[in-house]
N, C-alpha and C positions, 0 to 999 in steps of 0.2 A: 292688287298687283297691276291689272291693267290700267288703271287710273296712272299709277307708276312711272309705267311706260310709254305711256303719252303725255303725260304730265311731266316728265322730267328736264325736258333739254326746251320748252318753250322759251323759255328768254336767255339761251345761252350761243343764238347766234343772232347776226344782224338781217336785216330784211333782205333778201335775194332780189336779184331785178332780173326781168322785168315783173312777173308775177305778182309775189310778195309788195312791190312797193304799189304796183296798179292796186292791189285792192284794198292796201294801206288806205292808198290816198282818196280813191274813191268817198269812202266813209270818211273824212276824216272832213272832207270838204264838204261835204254833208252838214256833221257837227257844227263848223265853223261859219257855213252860212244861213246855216235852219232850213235850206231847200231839198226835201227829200223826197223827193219826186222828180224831177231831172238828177240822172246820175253824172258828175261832170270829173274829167281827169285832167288835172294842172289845170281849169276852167275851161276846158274844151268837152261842150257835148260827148258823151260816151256811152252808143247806143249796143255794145254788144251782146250785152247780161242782163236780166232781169236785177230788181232792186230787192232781192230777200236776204240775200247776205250781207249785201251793202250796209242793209238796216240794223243786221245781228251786230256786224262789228263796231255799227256809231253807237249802239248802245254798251257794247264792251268799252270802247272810249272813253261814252260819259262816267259809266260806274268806277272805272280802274283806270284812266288816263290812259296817254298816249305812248304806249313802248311795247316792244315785244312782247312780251309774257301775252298780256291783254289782248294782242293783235291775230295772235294763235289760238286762245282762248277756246274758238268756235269749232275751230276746225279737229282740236284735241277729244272737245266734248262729243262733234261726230262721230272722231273714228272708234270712241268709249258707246258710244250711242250702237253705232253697228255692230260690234261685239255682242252687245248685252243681247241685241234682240235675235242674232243668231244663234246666242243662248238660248233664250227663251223659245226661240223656235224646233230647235234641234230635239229639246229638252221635250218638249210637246208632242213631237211628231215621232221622235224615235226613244230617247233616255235621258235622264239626267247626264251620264257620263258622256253621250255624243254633243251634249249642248256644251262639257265643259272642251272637251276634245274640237267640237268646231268652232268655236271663242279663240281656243289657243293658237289653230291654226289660222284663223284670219287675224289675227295680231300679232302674229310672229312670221308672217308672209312681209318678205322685206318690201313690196311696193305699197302696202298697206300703212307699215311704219312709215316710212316716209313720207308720205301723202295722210299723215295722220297728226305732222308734225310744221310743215308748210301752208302756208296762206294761198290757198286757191278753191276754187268753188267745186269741186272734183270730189273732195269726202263727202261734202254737204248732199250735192246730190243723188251720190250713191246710197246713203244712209237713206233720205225720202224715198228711192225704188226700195233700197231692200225693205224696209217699212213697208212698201205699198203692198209689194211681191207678197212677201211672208203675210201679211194681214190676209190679202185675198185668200191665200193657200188656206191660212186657219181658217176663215171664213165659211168657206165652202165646203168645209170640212164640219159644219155647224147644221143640227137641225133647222130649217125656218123659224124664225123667231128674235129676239132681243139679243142674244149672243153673236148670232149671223150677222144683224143688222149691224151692230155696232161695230165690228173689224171690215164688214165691206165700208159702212161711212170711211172706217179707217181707211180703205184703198184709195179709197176719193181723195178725203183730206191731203194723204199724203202725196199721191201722183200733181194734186195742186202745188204745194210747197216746191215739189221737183221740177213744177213747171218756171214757178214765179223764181228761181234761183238761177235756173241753167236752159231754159224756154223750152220749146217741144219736146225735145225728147223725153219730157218729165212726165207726156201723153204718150206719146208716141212708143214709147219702150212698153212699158206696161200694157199698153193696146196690143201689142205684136205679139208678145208671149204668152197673153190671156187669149188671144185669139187661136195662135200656133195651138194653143195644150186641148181648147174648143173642139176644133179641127181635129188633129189626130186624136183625138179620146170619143168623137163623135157626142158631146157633151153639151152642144145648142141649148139643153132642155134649162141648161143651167141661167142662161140670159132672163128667164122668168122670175128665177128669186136673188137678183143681183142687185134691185131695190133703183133700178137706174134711172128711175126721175128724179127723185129725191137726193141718188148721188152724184148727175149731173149739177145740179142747181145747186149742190154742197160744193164741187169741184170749180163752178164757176163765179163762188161767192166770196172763194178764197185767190183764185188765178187771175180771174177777168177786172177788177176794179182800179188796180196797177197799172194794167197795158191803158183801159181806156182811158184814163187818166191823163198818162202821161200822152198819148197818142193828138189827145184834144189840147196840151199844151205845148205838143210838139208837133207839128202836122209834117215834118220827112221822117217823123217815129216809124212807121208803118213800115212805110219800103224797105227801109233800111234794116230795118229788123226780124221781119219777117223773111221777106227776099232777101237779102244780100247776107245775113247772117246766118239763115236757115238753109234753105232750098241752094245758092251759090254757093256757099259754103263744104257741102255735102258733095252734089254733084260738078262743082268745078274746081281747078285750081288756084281761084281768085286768092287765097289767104296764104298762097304758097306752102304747105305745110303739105304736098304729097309724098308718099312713101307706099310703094308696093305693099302687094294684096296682103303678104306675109308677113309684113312688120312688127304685128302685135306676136307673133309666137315666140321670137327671143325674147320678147317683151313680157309675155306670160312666164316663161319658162325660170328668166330670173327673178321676176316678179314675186314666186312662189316657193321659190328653194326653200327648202329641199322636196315641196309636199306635193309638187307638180308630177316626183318620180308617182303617185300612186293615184294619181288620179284616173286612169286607166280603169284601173283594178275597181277604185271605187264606183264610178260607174257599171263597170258588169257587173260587180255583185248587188247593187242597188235593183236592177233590172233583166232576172233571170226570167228562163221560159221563153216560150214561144209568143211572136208578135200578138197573137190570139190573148195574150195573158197581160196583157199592156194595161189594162182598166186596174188591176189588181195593185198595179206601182205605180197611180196616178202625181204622187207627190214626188216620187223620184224623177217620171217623167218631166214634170212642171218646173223641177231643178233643173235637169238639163237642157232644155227648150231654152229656161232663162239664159245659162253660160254660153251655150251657143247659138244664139239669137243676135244677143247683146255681141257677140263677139265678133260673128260675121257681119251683123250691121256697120260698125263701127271700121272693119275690114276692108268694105266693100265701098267706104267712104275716099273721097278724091283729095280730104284733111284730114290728117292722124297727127295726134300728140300722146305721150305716153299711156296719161293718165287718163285716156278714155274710157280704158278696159278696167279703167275699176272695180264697174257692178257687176264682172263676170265673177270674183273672188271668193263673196256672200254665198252665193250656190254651190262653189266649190266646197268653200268650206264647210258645208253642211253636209254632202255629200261624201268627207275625208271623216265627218265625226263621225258621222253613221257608222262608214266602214272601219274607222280606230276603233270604233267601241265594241263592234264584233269582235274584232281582231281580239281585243284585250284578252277574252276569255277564250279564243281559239287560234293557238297561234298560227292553223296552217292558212288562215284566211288572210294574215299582212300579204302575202305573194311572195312568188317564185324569186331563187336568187338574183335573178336579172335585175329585179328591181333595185335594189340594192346595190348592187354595178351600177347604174343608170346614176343612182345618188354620188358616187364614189366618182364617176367619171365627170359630170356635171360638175362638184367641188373640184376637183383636182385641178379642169379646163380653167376655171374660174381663178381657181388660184394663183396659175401659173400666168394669165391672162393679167393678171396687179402684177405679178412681178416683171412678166416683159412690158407693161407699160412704165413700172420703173428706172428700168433701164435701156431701152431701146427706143423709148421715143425720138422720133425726129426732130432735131436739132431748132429749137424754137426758144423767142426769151419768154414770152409768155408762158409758154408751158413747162419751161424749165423754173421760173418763178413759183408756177404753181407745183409743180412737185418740189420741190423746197418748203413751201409751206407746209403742206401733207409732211413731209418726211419720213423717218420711223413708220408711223402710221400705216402708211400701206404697206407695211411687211408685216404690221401686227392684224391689217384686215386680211394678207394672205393665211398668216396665221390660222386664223380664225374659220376662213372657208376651208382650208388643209383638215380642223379637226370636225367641220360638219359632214366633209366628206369621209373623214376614216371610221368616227366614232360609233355612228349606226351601223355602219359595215361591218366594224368587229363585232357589237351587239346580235347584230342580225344570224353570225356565226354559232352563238348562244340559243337558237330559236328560243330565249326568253323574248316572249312579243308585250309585255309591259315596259320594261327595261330598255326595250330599242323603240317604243313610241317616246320613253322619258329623254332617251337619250338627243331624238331628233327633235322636241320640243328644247333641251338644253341648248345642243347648240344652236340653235334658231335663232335664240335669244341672244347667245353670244356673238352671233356676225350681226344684229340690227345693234347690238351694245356698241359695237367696237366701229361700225361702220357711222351710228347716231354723233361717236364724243370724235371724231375725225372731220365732221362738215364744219365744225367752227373755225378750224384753220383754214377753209377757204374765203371766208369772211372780205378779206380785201380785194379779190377776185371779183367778189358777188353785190359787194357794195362799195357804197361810198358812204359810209359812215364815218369812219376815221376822218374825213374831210370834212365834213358838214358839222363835227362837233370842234375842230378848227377854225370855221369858219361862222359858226354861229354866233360866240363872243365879240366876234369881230363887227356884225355889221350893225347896219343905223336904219332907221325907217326909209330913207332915200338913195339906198343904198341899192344899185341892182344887181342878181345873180343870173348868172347866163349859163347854157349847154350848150356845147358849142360842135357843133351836125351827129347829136346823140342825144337822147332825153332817159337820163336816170331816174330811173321812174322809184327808186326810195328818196329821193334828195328833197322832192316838196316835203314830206313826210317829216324826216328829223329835222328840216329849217322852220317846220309847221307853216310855209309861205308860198306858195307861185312862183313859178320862175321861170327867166325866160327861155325859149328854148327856137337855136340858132341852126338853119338849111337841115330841117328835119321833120319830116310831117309824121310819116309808120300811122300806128294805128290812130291818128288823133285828125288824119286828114276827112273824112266825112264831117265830121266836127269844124273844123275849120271853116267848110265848103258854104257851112248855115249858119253859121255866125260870123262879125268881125272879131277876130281875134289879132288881129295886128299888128296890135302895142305889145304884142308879149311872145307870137309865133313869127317869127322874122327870118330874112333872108340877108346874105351877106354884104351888101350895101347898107342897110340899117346895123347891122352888127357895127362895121366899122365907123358909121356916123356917131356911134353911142361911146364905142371903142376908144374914141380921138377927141371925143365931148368933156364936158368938165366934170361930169358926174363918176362916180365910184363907183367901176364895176367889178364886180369878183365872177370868172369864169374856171369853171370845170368841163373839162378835157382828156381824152385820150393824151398819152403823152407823144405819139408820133403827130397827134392833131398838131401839139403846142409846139413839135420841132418844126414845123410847116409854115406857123403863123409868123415864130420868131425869124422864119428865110426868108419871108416877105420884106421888113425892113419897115413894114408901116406901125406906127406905135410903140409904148413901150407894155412891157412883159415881164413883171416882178412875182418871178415861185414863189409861192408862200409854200406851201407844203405838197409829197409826192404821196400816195395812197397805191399798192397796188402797180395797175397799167394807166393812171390816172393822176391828170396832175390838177390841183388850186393854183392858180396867177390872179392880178389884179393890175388894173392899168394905171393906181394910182397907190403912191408910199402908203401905209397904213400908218395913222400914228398910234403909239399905245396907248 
């Protein structure tokens, strides 16, 4: 079933930009050059990310070619990957029933599903902590010996993988919550059987040979990766992405519906008794140190993006199994009718929240475009959160506590269902595909394509080619800085020299760009076809 679920809508939308296409194309120029070791985007230098997914997905490329399905592939098999072993873990540590119960909850957690189903490095890395996290935890949980041994290597291994994917923090996370749980459990003694020569030298046999590498065939590798993508990144505004301390809580909150209303709950009951009694629930603790670590770290960051708070989820949901699986057999243990309200009031906010976006939006053609496209749709996703909020609340009136865990696992599924077959009608929004398979038959080997002060970062991808891209640097300007890129990164005096030259160009546009170009008066400007908020023109007739 969970294969299912993540397996289903992989090629049944186009690549999203800017994400989706960055790490298309990444790999794909890989493939195409056999240089895998500099990661390059549109051929520009691109030092932000480690090279371990890059690699995943040029190998998804060679086996299954280049198109959606394939391109998702990875990140399907992650967010299948993190399930299972919160199965496995849950199952071990507390029941079979809490492993299936904390499975279900983190895959029916609509931020999960979505970030389960999207190209970006965000699942991949959370699956290598929760790997690392859970291994440790079983580990230590191990006499001395060959069984210990081998899931601490495992914490090694995996905090490697987390590094070479998404850099530091793939150390950095796992060092702070294994240290935090040290710390308050007064548990030092534990550093003696942690094996950590053997797991450093494993940790750095897997992380370290990438960076040096690349670092000795790139000598601004260093600064720029270290410093300006780690430490500046963290503590400054340089990458513009600030948002207040409290950003991740609505972020959580919808993140997790409906199962965020019981998370309260599941933590006190994971850890009753007095502070004195804290040694007794060391795996509970270790859970929550993880959610709130990882959470305030990311909080307390000067760049926030959604998907940070991913690897808070894993803990949660282990935490919700535990506590559904009690419940199961005792109903007074699901909580108090509030909670319940909390669910009901959460759905209803939400629902009502789709429908004044349907019709109170402020007066926009973009966004009146775009809700046209959706259409129906977001009355059937209001739908759908109307019956996640009513249905456990009736349930819950039954104190049957099996029936209202099935029910909140039902519609859970039904808003990630209804919300999953609704992102395809954004497609023209989110890409330019429709163009690019317009314009693909069209061109000749000396034929050039231009961006013109935007870079679609799917368009190299579906023309499988380079392209030039016109008064726009964004994330490609480091890049620029240490290389010549010239002939290809250009400024509007070459645009026009190229523009007015004898050669064929086909440019993609904003459509208020192409109304701007055409008031100029310089040139001519033949539409070929309109996409969305984006138009194809070419400076020269096309013949068929």
């Amino acid at each position: 079933m969970l294969g299912v679920l993540f397996g289903n809508e992989l090629g049944s939308r186009t690549l999203w930009e800017p994400d989706e296409g960055r790490y298309a194309e990444i790999p794909r120029e890989m493939v195409q050059t056999g240089d895998y070791l500099t990661p390059r985007l549109n051929g520009v230098k691109y030092f932000e990310k480690p090279a371990l997914f890059y690699w995943l997905q040029a190998g998804a490329i060679r086996v299954f070619g280049l198109n959606e399905w394939s391109l998702r592939l990875w990140t399907a098999l992650f967010a299948l990957l993190g399930c299972l072993m919160v199965y496995v873990a849950a199952r071990r540590l507390y029941s079979r029933r809490a492993g299936w119960l904390a499975a279900g909850v983190l895959a029916t957690s609509p931020m999960y599903d979505f970030l389960g189903s999207i190209i970006t490095l965000d699942m991949a890395v959370s699956t290598f902590l929760t790997f690392a996290l859970l291994a440790f935890l079983l580990g230590v949980r191990e006499p001395p010996g060959q069984a210990r041994r081998l899931w601490l290597w495992g914490f090694y291994a995996a905090c490697a993988l987390a590094t070479l994917t998404k850099g530091l923090i793939g150390m950095v996370l796992p060092a702070m919550v294994v240290g935090a749980w040290m710390l308050l459990l007064n548990e030092w003694r534990q550093l003696r059987t942690l094996y950590l020569p053997t797991g450093l030298l494993l940790f750095l046999a897997i992380a370290a040979p990438w960076h040096v590498l690349v670092a000795r065939a790139n000598p601004e590798f260093a600064q720029f990766y270290f410093i300006h993508e780690h430490f500046q990144r963290y503590l400054t505004t340089v990458h513009q992405r600030y948002e207040p301390a409290w950003f991740f809580i609505p972020v959580l909150v919808l993140g997790m519906f409906p199962w965020i209303a019981f998370v309260g709950h599941a933590v006190k009951d994971a850890m009753p008794g007095a502070w004195s009694e804290r040694r007794l629930h060391r795996e509970s603790w270790f859970l929550v140190l993880w959610a709130g670590l990882v959470f305030l770290f990311f909080s307390a960051s000067q760049s926030k993006l959604i998907p940070y708070i991913l690897p808070v989820l894993p803990p949660l949901a282990l935490l919700l199994g535990r506590y559904l699986a009690r419940a199961w057999d005792h109903s007074e243990l699901l909580g108090p009718r509030r909670v319940f309200w909390l669910v009901l009031v959460l759905g209803l906010g939400m629902a009502f929240a789709v429908l004044y976006v349907r019709h109170h939006l402020p007066a926009h053609p973009r966004a009146e475009s775009m809700l046209g496209l959706v259409g129906t749709h977001l009355y059937w996703m209001a739908a759908a959160l109307l019956l996640a909020a009513v249905v456990p609340f009736a349930f819950s009136r039954w104190r049957n506590c099996r029936r209202t865990i099935a029910s909140l696992l039902a519609v859970s599924v039904l808003v990630i269902a209804v919300f999953d077959t609704s992102l395809p009608r954004l497609n023209d929004f989110r890409s330019v595909k429709p163009l690019a398979l317009i314009l693909k038959p069209m061109l000749h080997p000396d034929d050039e394509v231009m961006a013109y002060q935007t870079y679609y970062q799917d368009l190299p991808v579906y023309l499988e080619r380079r392209i030039t891209v016109v008064g726009w640097k964004g994330e490609l300007e480091f890049g620029m800085q240490v290389e010549d890129t010239s002939a290809w990164m250009i400024e509007e005096p070459a645009f026009w020299e190229r523009w007015e030259g004898a050669r064929r160009v086909y440019l993609l546009t904003a459509l208020d760009n192409y109304d701007k170009l055409r008031a100029e008066g310089r040139g001519q400007f033949r539409l070929i076809a309109q996409s969305g908020p984006n138009v194809l023109v070419t400076n020269r007739m096309v013949q068929p």
